[in-house]
N, C-alpha and C positions, 0 to 999 in steps of 0.2 A: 504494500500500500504506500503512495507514495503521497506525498503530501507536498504544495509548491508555496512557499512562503518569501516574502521580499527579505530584504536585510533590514529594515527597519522593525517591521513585525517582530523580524526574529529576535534582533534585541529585545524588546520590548516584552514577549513570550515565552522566553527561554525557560525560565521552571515550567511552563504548561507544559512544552513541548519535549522537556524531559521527563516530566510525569509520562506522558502520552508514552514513550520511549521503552520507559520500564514496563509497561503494560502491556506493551504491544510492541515485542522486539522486533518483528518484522518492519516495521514503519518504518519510513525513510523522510526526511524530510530537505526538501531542493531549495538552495537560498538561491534567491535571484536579486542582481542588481542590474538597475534598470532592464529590467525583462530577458535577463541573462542568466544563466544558468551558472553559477561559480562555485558552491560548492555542497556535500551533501549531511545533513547532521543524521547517524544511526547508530543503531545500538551495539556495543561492542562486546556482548555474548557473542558466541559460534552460531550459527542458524543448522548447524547439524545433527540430525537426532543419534542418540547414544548409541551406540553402535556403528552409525553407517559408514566410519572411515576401516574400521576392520574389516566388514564384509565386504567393501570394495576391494581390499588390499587382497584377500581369498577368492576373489574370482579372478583377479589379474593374476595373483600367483596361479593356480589353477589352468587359465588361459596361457600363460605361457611356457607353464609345465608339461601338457597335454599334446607337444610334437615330442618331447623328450621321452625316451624306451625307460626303463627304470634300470635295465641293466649297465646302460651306460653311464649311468649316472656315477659321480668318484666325488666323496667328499676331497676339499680345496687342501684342508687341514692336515689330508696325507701326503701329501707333496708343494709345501705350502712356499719353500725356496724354487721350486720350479716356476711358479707362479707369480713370483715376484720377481724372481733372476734369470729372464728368460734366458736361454740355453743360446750362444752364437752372435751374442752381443756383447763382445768386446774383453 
């Protein structure tokens, strides 16, 4: 929801419009001066519901696990100087 206020309002509003804010973190509110758009007052909670950054992170891993054979798979930590000190470089 966004909400368009001048910069004078805004001064003059400002505990409303952070009341308004705490209530309603989605709210955005667009300062305009003279009829321009310069900057935006919102709430600085996450707008992420709990969970949704893991279960993303589980289907991306998933998705790019899903060409990988599981046989071929080597943990890094077994050869972990190979990995850092490539082999022919210098």
């Amino acid at each position: 929801m966004k909400n368009i206020v001048s910069i004078s309002n805004a001064r003059k509003e400002l505990p409303k419009i952070i009341r308004e804010i705490e209530k309603h973190p989605e709210a955005i509110f667009m300062i305009t001066v003279r009829d321009e758009a310069v900057a935006e007052i919102r709430s600085a909670r996450t707008m992420v519901e709990p969970g949704e950054a893991v279960q993303k992170l589980l289907r991306l891993r998933k998705k790019l696990s899903s060409g990988v054979k599981e046989q071929s798979r080597e943990p890094i930590s077994k050869r972990v100087k190979d990995y850092l000190y490539l082999k022919g470089n210098g």
